[in-house]
N, C-alpha and C positions, 0 to 999 in steps of 0.2 A: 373879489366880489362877495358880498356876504349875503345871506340866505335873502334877508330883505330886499335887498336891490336884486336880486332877482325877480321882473315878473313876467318873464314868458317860458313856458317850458315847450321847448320844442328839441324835433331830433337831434338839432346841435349843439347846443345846451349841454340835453344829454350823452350825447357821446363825450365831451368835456368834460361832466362831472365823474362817468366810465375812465375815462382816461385816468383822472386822479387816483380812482379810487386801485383802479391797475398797480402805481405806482405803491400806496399803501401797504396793499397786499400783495406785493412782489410776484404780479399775473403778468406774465408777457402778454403786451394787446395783439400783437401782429394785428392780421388785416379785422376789421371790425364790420360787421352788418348789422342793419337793424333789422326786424322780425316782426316787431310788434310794439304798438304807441295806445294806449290807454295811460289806467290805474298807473302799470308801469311803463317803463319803456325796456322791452328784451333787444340783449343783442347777442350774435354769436361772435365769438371770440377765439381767435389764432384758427380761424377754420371751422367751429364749429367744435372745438375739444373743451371749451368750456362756453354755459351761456349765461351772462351776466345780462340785472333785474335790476334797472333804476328808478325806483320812488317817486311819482310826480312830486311830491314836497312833502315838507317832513312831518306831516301828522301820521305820514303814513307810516313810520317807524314801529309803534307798538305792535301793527299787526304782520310786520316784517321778522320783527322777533318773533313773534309766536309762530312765526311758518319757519324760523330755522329752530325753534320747539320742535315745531311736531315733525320735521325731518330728521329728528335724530330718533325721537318716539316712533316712527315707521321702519326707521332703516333697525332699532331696537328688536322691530317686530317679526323684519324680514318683508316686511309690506312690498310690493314691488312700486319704488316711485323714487321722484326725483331724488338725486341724495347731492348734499354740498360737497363743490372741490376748494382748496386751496387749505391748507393747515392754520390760517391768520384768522382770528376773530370776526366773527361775522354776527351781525351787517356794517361792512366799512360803512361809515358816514362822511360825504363830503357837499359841504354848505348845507348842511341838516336832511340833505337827502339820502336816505336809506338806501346801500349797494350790497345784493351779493351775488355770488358764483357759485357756480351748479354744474356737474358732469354732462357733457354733451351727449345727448343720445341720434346716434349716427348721421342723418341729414338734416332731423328736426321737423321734417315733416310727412313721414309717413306715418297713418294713424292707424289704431288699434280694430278689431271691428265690433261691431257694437254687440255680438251675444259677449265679447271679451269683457266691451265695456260695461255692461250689465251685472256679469261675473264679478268684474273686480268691484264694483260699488258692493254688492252684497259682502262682499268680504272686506271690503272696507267699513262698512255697518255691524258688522258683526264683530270687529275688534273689542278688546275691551280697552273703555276711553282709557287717555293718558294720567297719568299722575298730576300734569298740571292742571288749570284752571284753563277753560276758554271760554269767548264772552255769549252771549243769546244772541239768539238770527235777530237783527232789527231791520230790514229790509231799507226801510225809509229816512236812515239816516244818513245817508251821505247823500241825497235826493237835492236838496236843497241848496247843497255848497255845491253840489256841479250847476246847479243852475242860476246862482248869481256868480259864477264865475265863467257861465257858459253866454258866445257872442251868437245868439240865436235872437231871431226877434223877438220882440216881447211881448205880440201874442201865442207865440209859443212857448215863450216862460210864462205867462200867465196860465195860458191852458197845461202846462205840464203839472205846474204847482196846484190848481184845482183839482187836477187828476188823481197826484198823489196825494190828496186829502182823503179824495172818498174810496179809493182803495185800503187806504191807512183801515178805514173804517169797517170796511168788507172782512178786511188782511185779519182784524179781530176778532171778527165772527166765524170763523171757519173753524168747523170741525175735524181734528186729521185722525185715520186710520192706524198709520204705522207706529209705532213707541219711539218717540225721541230718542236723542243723541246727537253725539257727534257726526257733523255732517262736512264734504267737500266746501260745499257755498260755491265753486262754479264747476258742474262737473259736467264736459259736453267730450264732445271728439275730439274738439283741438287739443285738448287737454289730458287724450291720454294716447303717449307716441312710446312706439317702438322701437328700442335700442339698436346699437349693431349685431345681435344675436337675432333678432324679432320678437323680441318680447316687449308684451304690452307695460309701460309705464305711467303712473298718474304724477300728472306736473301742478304748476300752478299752487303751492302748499300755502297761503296766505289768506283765503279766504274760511277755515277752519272754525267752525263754533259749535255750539249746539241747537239744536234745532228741529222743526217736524224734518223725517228721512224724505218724504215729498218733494219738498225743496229740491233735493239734489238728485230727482227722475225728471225734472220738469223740463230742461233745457232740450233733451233727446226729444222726448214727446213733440214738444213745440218744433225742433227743426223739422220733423217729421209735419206735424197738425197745422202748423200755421204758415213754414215757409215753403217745406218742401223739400229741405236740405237730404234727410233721411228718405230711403223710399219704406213703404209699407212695409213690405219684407223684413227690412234691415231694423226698423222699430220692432216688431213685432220679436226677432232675435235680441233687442235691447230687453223687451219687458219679459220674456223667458229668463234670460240668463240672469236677472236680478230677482226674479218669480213674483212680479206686483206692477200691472199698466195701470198709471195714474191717471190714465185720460177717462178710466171707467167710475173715479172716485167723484163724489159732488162738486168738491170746494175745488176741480180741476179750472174751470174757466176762471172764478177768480184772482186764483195763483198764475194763469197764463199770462192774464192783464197785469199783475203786479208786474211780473220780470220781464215782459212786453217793453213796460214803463220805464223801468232801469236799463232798457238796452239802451230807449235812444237817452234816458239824462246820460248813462255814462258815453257815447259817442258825443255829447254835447258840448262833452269838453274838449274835443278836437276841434271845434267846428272854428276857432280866432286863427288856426296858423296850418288849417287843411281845409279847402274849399270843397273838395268830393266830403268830407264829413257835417259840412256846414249843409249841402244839400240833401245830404241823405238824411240829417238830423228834418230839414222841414216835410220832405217829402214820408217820413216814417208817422211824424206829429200828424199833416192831413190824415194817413190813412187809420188812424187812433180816431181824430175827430169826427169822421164819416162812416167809421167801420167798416172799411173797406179793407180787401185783400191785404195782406202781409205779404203774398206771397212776391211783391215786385223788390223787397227790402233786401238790400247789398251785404254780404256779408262783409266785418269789419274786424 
């Protein structure tokens, strides 16, 4: 099957394009799980001793590369974060889909606490950038391709697409406090898990660029401010240990509604071949349209 005749990417799909990719770079799959279906599809492999990252499709390549860049740049640094397994060139590609492997840090789901996670962003802010090039935050451009590829009604592709216009517009006008650079681009709790030692590590290396430092406080704040995910306490150890709470900055509500806005278009592209994603996508949209509570929205 070639990349074209491909057109549904779903769990099965992806563990068969895993499996190839297995075979290329000489990874025993033993038994296979999946973890997580977005942007990519994770899975753990032979137990969890390695976890392989499948590309929804192949645009997604360039910024695949740049995230096994910046994992050689961190691991360069000593940074503590995910670091690539297998000696084979990476990212295998198979039918244009971007694969790689990653050392498994012990069950995969126990997480960091957030003064850690605070900690380690500052000291992830405080690197000095890498040698290579990376690209500027554009928030809103993959907005559009999840939503004419997203099977959501079309008045909530219509309202989501009006949405992300006058944010676009807001998104411009905002003045940030902190001095740019390089930033995570999705820096939350899931995102940074503790090894079999217990030590905190930052995963996820693909979303990399430059940008206001803002950006990458704003996910904590929000599970804290909007869902409820964080309790007060536990935020309040986040904005210490990184020494800057962003919910006290102006241009904080704007930036809330932006990445608001990207939570449900990116769930939106589950919604054709996962029906709990196809409901939470409309039930997230009403509560956008009426301004109502977040706090009933599922994590995903």
């Amino acid at each position: 099957m070639t990349t074209s005749e491909r057109t549904i990417f779903d769990a099965a799909s992806a563990e068969g394009i895993l499996r190839e990719a297995c075979s290329i770079a000489d990874v025993t799959p033993g038994h296979i799980e999946m973890l997580r279906f977005g942007d990519h599809a994770v899975f753990r492999v032979d137990g969890g001793q390695i976890v392989a990252r499948v590309g929804r499709s192949p645009d997604r390549l360039p910024s695949v590369q740049r995230e096994v860049a910046v994992a050689k740049w961190l691991a360069g640094e000593q940074y503590p974060a995910a670091r690539l397994a297998t000696n084979a060139e990476q990212p295998v590609v198979v039918e244009g889909h971007p694969v790689t492997f990653w050392q498994g840090l012990a069950n995969g789901d126990t997480y960091a606490s957030t003064r850690e996670m605070g900690e380690l962003l500052r000291r992830l802010h405080d690197l000095e950038p890498p040698s290579f090039s990376l690209p500027e935050l554009r928030p809103f451009d993959r907005v559009e391709k999840r939503l004419a590829r997203a099977e959501i009604s079309t008045e909530s592709q219509t309202y989501l697409s009006s949405r992300a216009r006058e944010l676009q517009a807001e998104f411009a006008d905002l003045r940030f406090v902190l001095p740019p650079g390089h930033v995570h681009g999705d820096f939350n709790v899931g995102n940074v898990l503790r090894d079999g030692f217990s030590r905190p590590k930052v995963i996820d290396l693909d979303g990399f660029m430059v940008g206001p430092r803002e950006w990458d406080l704003m996910q904590t704040a929000m599970y804290y401010d909007s869902f409820g995910w964080h309790t007060e306490s536990e935020y309040q150890d986040f904005a210490d240990g990184y020494g800057f709470d962003v919910r006290k900055w102006s241009g904080y509500p704007v930036l809330r509604s932006v990445r608001e806005l990207l939570m449900v278009t990116w769930l939106s592209q589950n919604a054709a071949t996962n029906p709990d994603a196809a409901r939470e996508v409309e039930k997230r949209v009403e509560s956008l349209r009426s301004g109502g509570s977040r706090r009933g929205w599922a994590p995903f």
